[in-house]
N, C-alpha and C positions, 0 to 999 in steps of 0.2 A: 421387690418392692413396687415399682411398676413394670408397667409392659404393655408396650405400645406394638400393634401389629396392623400390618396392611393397613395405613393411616393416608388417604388421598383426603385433599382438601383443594377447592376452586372455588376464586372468586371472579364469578359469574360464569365464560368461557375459561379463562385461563386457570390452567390448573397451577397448583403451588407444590403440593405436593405429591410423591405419584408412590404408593404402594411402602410409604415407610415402615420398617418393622424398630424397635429400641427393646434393651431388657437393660433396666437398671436396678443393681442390688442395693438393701439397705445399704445405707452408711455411705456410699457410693457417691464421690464427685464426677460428674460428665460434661465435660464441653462441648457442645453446639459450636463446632468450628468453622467458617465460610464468609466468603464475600459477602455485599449486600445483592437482595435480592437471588438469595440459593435456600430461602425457604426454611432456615434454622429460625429464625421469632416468628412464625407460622407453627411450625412444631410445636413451638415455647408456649403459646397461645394455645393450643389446641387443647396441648396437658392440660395446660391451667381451667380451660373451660369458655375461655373468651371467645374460641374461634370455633366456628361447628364443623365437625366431621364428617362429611360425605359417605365415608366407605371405610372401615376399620374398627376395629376396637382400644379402647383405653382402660387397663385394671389396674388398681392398686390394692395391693395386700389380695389380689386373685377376683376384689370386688370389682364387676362393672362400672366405672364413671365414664363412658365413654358421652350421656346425656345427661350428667347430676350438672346442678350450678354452679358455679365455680365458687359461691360461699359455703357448698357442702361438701366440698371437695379436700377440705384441711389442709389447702395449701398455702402458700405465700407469696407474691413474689416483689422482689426490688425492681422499679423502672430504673430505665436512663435518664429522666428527668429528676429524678426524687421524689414528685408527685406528693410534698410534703403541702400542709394545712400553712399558707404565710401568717395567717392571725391567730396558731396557736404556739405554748412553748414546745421546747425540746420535749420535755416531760407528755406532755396533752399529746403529741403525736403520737409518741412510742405507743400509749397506754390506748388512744383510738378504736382500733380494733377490740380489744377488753370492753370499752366502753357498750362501742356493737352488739358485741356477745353477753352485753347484761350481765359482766365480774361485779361483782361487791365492792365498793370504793376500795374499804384497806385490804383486798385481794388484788385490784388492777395497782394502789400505793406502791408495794410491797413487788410488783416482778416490774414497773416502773424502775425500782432504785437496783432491782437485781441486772437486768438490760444495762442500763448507765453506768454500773461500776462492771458491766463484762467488756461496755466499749470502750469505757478509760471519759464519760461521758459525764460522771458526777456533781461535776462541779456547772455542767452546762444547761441543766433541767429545766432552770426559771428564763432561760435566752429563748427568745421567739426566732423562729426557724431562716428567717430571712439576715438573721445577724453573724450566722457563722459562714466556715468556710465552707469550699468545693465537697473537701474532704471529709470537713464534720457533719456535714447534712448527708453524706452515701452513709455516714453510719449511723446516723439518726434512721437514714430509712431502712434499713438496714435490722435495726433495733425495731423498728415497728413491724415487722417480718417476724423476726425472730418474737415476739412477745406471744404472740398466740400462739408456740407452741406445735408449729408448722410439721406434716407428717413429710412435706418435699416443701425443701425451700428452691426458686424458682428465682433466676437473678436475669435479666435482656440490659446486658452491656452494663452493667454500673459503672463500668468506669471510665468508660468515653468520655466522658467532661472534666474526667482529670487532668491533669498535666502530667507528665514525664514522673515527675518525682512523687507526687501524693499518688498517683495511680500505682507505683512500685508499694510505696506503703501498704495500702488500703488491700490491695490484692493477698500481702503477705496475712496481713488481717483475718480476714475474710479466710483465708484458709488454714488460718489455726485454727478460729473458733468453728471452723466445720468440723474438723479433725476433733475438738473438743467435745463438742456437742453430739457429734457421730449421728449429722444431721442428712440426709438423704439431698443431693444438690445436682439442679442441671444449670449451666453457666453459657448462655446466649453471646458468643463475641466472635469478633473478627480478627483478634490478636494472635497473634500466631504465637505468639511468646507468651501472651498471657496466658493460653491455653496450656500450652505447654509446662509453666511452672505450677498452678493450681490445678490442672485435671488428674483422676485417676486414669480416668481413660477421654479419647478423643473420638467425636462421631463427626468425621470431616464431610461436608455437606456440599453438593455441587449441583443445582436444574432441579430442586426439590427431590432427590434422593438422596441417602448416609452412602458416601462412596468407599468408606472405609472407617472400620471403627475400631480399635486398638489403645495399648498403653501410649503415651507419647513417644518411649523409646521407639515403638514398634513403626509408628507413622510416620516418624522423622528420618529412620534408616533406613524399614525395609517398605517404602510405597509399591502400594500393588497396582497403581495404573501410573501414566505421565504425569495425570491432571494430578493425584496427588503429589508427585514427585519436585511437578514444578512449585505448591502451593507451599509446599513444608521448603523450599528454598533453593532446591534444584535448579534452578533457571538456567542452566547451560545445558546445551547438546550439541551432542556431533550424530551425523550420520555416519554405521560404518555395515561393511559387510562382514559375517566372521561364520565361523563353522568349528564344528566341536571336532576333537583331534583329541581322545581320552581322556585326561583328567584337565586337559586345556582346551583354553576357546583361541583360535586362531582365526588375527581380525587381519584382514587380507589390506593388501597395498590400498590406498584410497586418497584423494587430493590432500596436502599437505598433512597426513596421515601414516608413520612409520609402521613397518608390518611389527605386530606385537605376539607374543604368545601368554595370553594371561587365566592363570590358574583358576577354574569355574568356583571350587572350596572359598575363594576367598573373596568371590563377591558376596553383595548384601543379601542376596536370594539365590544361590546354587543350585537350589530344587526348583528355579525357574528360569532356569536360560533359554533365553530363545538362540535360532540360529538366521540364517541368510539377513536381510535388512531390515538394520536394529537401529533403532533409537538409544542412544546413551543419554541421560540427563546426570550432570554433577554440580555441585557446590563450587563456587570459586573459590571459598578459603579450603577447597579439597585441594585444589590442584599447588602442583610446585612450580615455580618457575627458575629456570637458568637458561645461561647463555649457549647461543646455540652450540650443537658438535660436541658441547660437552658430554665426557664421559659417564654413563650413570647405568644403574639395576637393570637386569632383565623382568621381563614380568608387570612392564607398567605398559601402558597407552603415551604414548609422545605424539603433539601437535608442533608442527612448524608455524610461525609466525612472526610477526613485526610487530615493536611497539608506537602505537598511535598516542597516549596521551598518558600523563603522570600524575598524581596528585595525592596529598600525603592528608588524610583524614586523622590520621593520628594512629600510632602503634605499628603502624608499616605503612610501606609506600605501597600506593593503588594505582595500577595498571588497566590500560584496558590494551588489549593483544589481539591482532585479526589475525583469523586462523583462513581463510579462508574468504567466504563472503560472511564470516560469519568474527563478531567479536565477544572476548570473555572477560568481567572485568576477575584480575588475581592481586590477590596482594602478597607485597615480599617485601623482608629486610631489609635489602637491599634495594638501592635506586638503578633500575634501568632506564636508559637515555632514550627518547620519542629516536623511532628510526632503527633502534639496535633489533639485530635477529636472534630470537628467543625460542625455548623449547618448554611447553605447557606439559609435565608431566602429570599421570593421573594413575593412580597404584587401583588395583580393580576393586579394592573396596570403597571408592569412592563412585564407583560408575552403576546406576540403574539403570540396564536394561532392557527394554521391552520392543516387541514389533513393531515396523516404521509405520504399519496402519493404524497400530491402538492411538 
């Protein structure tokens, strides 16, 4: 459905983007996943036609739009603002666009009340756009996207300006009626969780290039560099040394670091172990914690440590544990006492991998 290849884009000196390639199938949700400033609503813009293209091509359906305007392009998209008419109604906004494209009053009437009973919207047609909520103006704009008929609908963060609970909502929304509509969708955000629950797949974005693009399963477990390792939630590492020994990786003695022998099959990527000095990056709700000396499984990674501080967030107590020069926060059932010596176990499916230089 599209396919974006070798897409650099600079404004002025500074480039944004550097050699992106994308292929998105019909029907197909993708999330733009990244910080600000990594060149995902750069992207988002460029599809859409707002932003020009230096170096690359853009097709859809195999046609050239890499230079058509972005009102020829059949696309759509929702801002973060709403970018809604304040002196028109609900109804007068959806149908806008229609208006544009010169529909027949009782043609734009008529996909007007169809839009409003898809958003649950019916009753809100005759309210001027300034009168509702956070959440009913994303679907209003939302509705105005969707009303023309959109061959890629196009969304840069819709739901930043929600709160906690209408963004839960709204998202859940938004990707039924994709799924319904078997609408063609790329999804511009910085959520990592939003992405994660609404994408088919994830184009995780870092210095204006796609550093990896996969299902969510695939990005969340098996990251193929740090940078995504720490982004999907990795945030801990240890440095260790280890060397392969047949079907195990054997992580040699190292500061507060028991010698392990942990089975290469049963990390996340076994067709990519590296060897000599590795970076491990893991999850804190991966790791176990007990008290030191304690007896336990062969086959894990154990860190020696102290506990520095306690505090209970709700559903287990949260620890933060210095291994080293280094602290992990872990949570456990149990309460350990600031001071107590403690042992951070970590089973090798929770450990990524990679060269201490990547």
């Amino acid at each position: 459905m599209l396919n974006v290849y070798g897409v650099s884009v600079a404004y002025g000196k500074q480039r944004v983007l550097h050699d992106v390639s994308l292929e998105v199938a019909k029907g197909e949700f993708v999330a733009l996943l990244g910080s600000s400033g990594c060149g995902k609503t750069t992207l988002l813009r460029a599809i859409a036609g707002f932003v020009q293209v230096d170096q690359g091509q853009i097709l859809v359906d195999g046609r050239d739009h890499t230079h058509v305007p972005p009102e020829r392009r059949g696309m759509a998209m929702v801002f973060q603002s709403y970018a809604l008419w304040p002196h028109m109604t609900v109804a007068a906004n959806i149908g806008y666009g229609l208006v544009v494209r010169q529909w027949p009053r009782p043609a734009i009437a008529a996909r007007v009340r169809e839009i409003l009973g898809m958003l649950g919207l019916q009753d809100l047609g005759d309210r001027k756009a300034t009168d509702l909520s956070g959440g009913q103006r994303q679907r209003v704009a939302l509705g105005r996207a969707l009303a023309v008929d959109p061959s890629i609908l196009l969304l840069d963060e819709p739901l930043s300006n929600l709160d906690a609970r209408v963004r839960e909502q709204v998202r859940h929304e938004i990707k039924t009626l994709q799924q319904r509509l078997g609408i063609t969708t790329i999804h511009v955000t910085h959520d990592r969780e939003e992405a994660m629950v609404m994408a088919d797949r994830i184009a995780l974005m870092d210095g204006g290039r796609i550093v990896q693009i996969d299902t969510p399963e695939a990005v969340f477990n098996r990251p193929e560099s740090p940078f995504t390792a720490v982004f999907m939630g990795a945030r801990h590492w240890v440095d260790l040394a280890v060397r392969r020994d047949g079907p195990d990786l054997v992580v040699d003695t190292a500061t507060q670091v028991t010698t392990a022998r942990l089975k290469v099959e049963a990390l996340p990527r076994p067709g990519h172990c590296p060897e000599g000095l590795v970076r491990a990056c893991f999850r804190g709700e991966a790791a176990h914690l007990v008290p030191a000396g304690s007896p336990g499984p062969d086959g894990v990674l154990r860190l020696s440590g102290k506990v520095r501080q306690v505090s209970y967030p709700g559903g287990a107590y949260r620890h933060t544990v210095v291994v080293g020069q280094a602290e992990y926060l872990v949570d456990n059932a149990r309460r350990f006492e600031v001071g107590e010596p403690v042992e951070v176990r970590l089973p090798p499916g929770a450990l990524h991998l990679f060269p201490r230089d990547a």
